[in-house]
N, C-alpha and C positions, 0 to 999 in steps of 0.2 A: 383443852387442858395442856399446860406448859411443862412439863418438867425439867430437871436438869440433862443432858446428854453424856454419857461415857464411853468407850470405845471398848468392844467385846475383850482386846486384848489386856483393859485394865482390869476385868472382873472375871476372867476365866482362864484357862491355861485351853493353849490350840495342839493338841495332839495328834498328829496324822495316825492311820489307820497302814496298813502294807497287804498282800496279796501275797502269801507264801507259793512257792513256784510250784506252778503245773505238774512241771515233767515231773515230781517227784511223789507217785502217788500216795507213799506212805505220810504225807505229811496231810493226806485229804480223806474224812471217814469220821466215827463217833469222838467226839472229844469234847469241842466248845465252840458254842455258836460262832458263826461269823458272816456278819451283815455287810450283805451288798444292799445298793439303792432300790434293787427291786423289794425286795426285804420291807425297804422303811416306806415303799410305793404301797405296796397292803399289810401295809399296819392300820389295823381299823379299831385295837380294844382302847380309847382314850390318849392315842399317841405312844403307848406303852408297847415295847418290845425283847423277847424272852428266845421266841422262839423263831429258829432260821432255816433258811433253805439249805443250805450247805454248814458244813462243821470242819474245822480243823484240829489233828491229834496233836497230843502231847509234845511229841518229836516235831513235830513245826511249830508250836510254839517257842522249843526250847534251843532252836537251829537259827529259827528267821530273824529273831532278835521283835516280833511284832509284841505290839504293848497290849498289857490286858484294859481291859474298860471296865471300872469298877459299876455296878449297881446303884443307880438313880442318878445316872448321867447323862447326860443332854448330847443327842447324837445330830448333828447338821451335814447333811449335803451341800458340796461344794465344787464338785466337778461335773458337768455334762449336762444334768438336772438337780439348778443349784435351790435350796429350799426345803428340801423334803428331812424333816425332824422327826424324832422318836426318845422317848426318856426308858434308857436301861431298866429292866427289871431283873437280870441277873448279872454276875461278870461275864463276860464276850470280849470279841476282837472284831475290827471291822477292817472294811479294803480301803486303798489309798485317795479313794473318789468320797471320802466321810471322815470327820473330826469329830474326836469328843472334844465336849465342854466341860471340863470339871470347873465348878464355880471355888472360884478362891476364898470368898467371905458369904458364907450360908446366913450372918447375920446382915447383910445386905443387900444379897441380891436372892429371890426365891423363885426354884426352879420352872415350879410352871409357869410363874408372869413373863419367862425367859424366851419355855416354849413359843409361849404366845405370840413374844414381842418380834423374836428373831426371824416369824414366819413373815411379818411384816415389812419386813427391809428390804425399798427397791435396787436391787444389785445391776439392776439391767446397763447402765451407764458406768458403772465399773467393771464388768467383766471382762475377762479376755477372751477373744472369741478362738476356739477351735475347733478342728475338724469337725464332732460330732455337738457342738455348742457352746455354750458360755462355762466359763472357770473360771476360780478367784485362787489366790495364791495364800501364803500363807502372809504376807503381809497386810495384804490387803484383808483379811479374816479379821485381822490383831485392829483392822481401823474402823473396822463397818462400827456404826455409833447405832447407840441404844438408847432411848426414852427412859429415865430408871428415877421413879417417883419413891417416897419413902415405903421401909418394909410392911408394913400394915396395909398402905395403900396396893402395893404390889399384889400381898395376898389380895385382898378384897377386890379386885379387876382378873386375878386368876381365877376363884372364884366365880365370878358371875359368867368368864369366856366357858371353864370348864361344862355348867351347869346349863348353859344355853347347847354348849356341842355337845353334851350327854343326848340331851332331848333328839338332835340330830341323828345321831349313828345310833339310837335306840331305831326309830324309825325306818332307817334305814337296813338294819337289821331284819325288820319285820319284813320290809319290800323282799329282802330277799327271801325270807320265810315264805311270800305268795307267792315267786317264781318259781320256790321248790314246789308248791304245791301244784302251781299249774303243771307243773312235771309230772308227777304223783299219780293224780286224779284218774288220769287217764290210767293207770297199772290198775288202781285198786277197781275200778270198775269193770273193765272189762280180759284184768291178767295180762299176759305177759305175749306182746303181738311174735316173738317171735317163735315161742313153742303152743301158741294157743291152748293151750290147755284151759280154755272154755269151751272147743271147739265150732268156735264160730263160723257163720260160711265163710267164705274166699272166693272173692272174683277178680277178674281183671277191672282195674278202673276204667278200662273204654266198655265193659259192661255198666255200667250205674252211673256214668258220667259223659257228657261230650267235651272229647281234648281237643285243639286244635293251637297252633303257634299264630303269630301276631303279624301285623304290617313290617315289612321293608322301606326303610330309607331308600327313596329315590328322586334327586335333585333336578332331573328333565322330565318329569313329569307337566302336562296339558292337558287340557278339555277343563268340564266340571268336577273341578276342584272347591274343596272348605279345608278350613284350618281348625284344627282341634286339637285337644290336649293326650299328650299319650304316656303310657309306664313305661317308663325304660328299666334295666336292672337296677341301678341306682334305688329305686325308689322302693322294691321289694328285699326284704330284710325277711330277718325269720321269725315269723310270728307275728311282725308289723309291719306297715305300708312311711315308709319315710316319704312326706308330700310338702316338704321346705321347697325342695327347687321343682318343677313342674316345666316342661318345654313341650312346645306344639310342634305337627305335621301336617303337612299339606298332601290330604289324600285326595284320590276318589268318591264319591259320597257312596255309591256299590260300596267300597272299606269299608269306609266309615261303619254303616249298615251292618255289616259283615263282622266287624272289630270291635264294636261298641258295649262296654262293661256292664253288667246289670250286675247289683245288690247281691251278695251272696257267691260270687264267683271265686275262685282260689287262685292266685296269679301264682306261678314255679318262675322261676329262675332257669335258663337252659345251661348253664355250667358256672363255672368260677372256679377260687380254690376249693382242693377238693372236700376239708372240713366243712364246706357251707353248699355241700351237694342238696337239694332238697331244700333249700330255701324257697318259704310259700307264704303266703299273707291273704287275708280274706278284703275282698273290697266292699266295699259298704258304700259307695256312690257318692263320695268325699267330692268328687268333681264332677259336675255337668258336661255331657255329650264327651267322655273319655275313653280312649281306645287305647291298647296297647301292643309293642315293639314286637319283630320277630323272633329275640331274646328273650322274652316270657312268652310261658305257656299259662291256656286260660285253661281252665277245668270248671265245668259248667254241671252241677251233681243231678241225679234225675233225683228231687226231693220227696219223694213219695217210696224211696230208698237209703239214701246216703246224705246226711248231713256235712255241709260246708265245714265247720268246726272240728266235726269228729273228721274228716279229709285232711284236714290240713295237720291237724296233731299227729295224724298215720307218718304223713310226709317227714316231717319234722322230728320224730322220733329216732332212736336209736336204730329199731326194724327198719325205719324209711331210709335213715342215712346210709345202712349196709347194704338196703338193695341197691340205692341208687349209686354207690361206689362201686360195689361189684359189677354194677350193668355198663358204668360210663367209662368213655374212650377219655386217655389221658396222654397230655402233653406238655413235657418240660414246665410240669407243676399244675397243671389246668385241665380240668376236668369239666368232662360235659355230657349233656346225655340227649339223644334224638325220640321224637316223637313214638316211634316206635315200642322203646324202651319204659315211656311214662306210659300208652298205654296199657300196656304189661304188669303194671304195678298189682301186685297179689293185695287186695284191699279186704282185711277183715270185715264183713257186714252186721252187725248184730242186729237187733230188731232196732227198727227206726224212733221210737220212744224211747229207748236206749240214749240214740245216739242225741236224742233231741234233752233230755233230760242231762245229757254231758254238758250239752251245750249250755242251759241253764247255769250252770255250778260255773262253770268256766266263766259265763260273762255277770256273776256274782263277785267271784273274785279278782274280776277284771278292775270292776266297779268302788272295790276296797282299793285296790292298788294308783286308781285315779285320784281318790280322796285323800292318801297318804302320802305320793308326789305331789298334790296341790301344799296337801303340809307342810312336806319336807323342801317345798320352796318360799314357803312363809319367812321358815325357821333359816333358811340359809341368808334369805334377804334381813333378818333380826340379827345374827350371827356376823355379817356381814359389819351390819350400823354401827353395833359395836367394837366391831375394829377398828372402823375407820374414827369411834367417838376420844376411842384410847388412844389409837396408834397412830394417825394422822398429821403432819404438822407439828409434832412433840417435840 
């Protein structure tokens, strides 16, 4: 589709945004929003935004000389992460890294085909690069060109963008509604791990599990040696097994023997930063004859007690993350914990049908959340076409 091109700076007026100064703190507190990029980075209700992370008062509106932003105006990023759009839902102020667009002629240009269009503009060969990335000036803003087909047709392509990324952040919505749940689940069943107040047993995890840490890199190694695949930290996440990249080791086949993954195992993480202490994943034998590093720990549950699932959720928990902070040695931001210390772990036991019946519910709502990312990359590959059917080439 062809249509005529015009330059942003003939159909909008380019408004810079300011950052009333720090040091002054009466000018920061209840007043009126004010949009920084992280702001317009989770904006997720339709592009629309109201509500901010910080506010500025009255007295730094009426001091800094910063411009208001009227309501149903088209906010663009243009400094550092250039791209990220949002349409006013009330009057606000933004910082100097964001421009409004007020449109000059409402009868021809309309605002959401704007949204639309403006996120399509490759700026990467016009940018200036600094420090922390690309930046466009304001000249260059007033020249970036726009695809701009007649108003009817405008509406009717905002339209069908709007109603294909409804379906999108509906969905994705919901995904998050199953990760709260996956959180949940475990409370409402078995209460609150950390005053128990089911009074469930309590054991050490080296009672109901065998722990032991992983193979060592070692590059002069001889004899009978095999090359096989191993977990490194990298690949343990919390709650998932990342298995994009995969690198082998040349052990001993005793290791091998010794280190080798079986179904149902819980791999830990031995430290990182300290928010992701307790990082655990279940393995499920994704890979043939695979072992893992000295950097994870294996937790092998005696099943006829403690289920793999209801283990790793303990781990990964609120409960888990506070023991395992409390327990681990920390260093200029890094944090880690020794074998010792996961043994030790006070592991609520409930009866094993309990724990088996969690697991059920859990890998239900795993099973929703698979089905609803296969959608939500349907929809993004649809969402996609259409841009490029609009905005491509114009």
């Amino acid at each position: 589709m062809n249509y005529s091109k015009v330059k942003l700076g003939e159909i909008c007026y380019i408004n810079m945004g300011k950052t009333p100064s720090r040091s002054k703190l009466q000018y920061w507190g209840p007043g009126f929003p004010w949009v920084s990029i992280a702001d317009l980075s989770s904006c997720r209700s339709a592009g629309v935004i109201g509500e901010t992370k910080e506010q500025i008062t009255t007295l730094a509106v009426k001091e800094s000389g910063i411009k208001i932003v009227p309501a149903n105006t088209l906010l663009y990023s243009f400094k550092l992460s250039i791209g990220k759009v949002a349409i006013t839902k009330t009057e606000l102020f933004t910082n100097e890294a964001i421009v409004a667009l007020p449109i000059k002629d409402t009868e021809r240009v309309d605002i959401k085909y704007l949204y639309h269009a403006i996120q399509n503009i490759n700026v990467s060969g016009i940018g200036d690069k600094a420090v922390k990335g690309l930046t466009l000036n304001k000249e260059k803003l007033q020249s970036l060109e726009i695809s701009l087909p007649d108003l009817p047709t405008q509406k009717h392509i905002a339209s069908i963008l709007d109603k294909a990324d409804a379906l999108r952040q509906q969905n994705r919505q919901l995904l998050n509604y199953y990760d709260e749940l996956l959180q949940s689940t475990f409370i409402e069943m078995f209460g609150d791990p950390v005053s128990n107040n089911n009074g469930w047993t309590v054991k050490r995890l080296d009672e109901i599990a065998e722990v032991v840490s992983g193979v060592a890199k070692n590059t002069g190694l001889a004899g009978d040696l095999i090359e096989v695949p191993y977990m490194r930290v990298a690949n343990v996440q919390d709650g998932a097994l990342d298995l994009r990249e995969i690198k082998t080791i040349r052990v001993f086949k005793r290791d091998y023997e010794k280190y080798q993954l079986k179904s149902g195992d819980v791999l830990m993480t031995e430290g990182g930063d300290p928010d992701k202490l307790g990082r655990a994943a279940i393995w499920g034998e994704e890979i043939p004859d695979c072992i893992h590093q000295n950097h994870i720990f294996r937790v092998r549950p005696n099943y006829l007690v403690a289920d793999s699932e209801f283990l790793c959720s303990q781990f990964g928990s609120i409960y888990g993350k506070k023991y395992f902070l409390r327990a681990a040695k920390q260093t200029t931001g890094i944090a880690s914990i020794n074998m010792t210390q996961l043994k030790n772990f006070p592991v609520l036991v409930p009866p094993i049908e309990m724990q088996k019946e969690y697991k059920d519910v859990m890998h239900k709502i795993r099973q929703q959340k698979e089905i609803l990312s296969s959608e939500i990359m349907e929809q993004d590959m649809l969402f996609n076409t259409l841009l490029a059917k609009y905005f491509t080439n114009n």
